[in-house]
C-alpha positions in Angstrom: 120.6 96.9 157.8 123.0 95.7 160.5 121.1 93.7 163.7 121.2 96.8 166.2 119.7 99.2 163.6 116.7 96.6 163.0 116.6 95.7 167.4 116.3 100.1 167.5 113.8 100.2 164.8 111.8 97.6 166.5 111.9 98.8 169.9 110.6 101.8 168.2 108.0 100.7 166.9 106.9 99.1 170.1 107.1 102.3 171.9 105.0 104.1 169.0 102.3 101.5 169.1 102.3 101.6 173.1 102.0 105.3 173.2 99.2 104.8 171.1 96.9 102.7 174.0 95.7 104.6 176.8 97.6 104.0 179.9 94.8 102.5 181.8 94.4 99.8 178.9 98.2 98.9 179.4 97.7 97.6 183.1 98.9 94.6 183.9 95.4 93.7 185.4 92.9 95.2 183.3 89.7 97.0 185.2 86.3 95.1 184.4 83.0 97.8 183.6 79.5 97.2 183.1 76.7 99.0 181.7 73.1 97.6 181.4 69.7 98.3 181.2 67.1 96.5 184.4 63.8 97.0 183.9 61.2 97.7 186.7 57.6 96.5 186.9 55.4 98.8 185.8 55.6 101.3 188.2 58.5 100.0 190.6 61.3 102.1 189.4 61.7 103.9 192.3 61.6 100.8 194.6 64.2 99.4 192.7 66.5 102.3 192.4 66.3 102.7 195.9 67.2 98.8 196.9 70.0 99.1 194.1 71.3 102.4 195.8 71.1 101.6 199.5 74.3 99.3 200.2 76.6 100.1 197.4 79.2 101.9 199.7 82.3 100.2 200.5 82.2 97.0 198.4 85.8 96.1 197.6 87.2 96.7 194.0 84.2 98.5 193.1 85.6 101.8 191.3 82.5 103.5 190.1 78.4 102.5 190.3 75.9 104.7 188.8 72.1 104.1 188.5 70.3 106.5 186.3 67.0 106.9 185.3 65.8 106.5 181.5 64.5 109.2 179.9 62.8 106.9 177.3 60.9 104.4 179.4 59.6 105.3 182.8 60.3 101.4 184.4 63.8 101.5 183.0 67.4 102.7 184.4 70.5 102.0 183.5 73.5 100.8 185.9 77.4 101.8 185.2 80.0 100.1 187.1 84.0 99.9 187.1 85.4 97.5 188.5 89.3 97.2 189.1 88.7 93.5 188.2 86.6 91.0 186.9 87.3 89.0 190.1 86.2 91.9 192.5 83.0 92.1 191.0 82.2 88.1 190.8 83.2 88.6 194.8 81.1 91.3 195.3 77.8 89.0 194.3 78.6 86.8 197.1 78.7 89.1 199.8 75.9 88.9 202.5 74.8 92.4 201.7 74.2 92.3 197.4 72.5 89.1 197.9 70.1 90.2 200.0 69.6 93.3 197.6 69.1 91.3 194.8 66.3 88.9 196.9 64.8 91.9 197.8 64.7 93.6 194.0 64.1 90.4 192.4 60.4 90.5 192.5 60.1 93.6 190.9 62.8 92.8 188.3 61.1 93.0 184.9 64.1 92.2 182.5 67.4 92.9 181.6 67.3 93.8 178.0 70.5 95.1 177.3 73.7 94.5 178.8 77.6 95.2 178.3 81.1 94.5 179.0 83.4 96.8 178.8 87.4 97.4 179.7 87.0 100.9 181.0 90.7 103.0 180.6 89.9 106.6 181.0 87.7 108.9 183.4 86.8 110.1 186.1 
C-alpha cells in the first residue's frame, strides 16, 4: 500500500467515525446538562417549585431549565438544565439572584437523592 493510499484510507476513516457523533458532541466546547431529583418537605412542593421558577430568566449560558413535578412522590420534582458550559453554570451559583433563591428554598429542601451529569447534544 503506497503512503497516500494508507493517509486517504485514514482520513477516511476519520470522517466515518466523525459522522458517526452527533454534531453537538463534536463542539469545541462541549454544553454541560443536569438532571436531578430535590425533594420538598412534606407538603412544600409548591413553595419550592415556585422559588425555583421565579428568577430563572436571563441567567447567562443557561440553554434550557425545566422543573417538573413527580408523578411518583408528591414532595418530589425533578430539574433539567443545559448549559452551554460547565463554567456558565458554576457562574450562575454566584449570582446575587440564585443565591438568594437557594437561601430562601433551603429550609424546605428535604434532599437531593438523585442527581446527574450529562453532555447534552441533541434537542430542542
Amino acid at each position: 500500500m503506497t503512503h497516500n493510499r494508507r493517509d486517504m484510507l485514514g482520513l477516511t476513516a476519520a470522517a466515518i467515525a466523525a459522522s458517526a457523533i452527533p454534531a453537538a458532541a463534536q463542539e469545541a466546547k462541549p454544553r454541560y446538562g443536569l438532571i436531578g431529583q430535590m425533594l420538598s418537605t412534606p407538603g412544600q412542593r409548591d413553595a419550592l417549585v415556585a422559588i425555583l421558577t421565579a428568577a430563572t430568566g436571563g441567567i447567562p449560558g443557561c440553554l434550557s431549565y425545566v422543573v417538573a413535578l413527580d408523578t411518583a412522590n408528591p414532595d418530589a420534582i425533578w430539574i433539567t438544565e443545559i448549559w452551554d458550559s460547565r463554567e456558565s453554570h458554576a457562574a450562575s451559583l454566584k449570582l446575587p439572584a440564585v443565591r438568594a433563591a437557594i437561601a430562601k428554598a433551603r429550609p424546605i429542601i428535604a434532599g437531593f437523592p438523585q442527581h446527574f451529569e450529562t453532555v447534552p447534544v441533541a434537542g430542542m
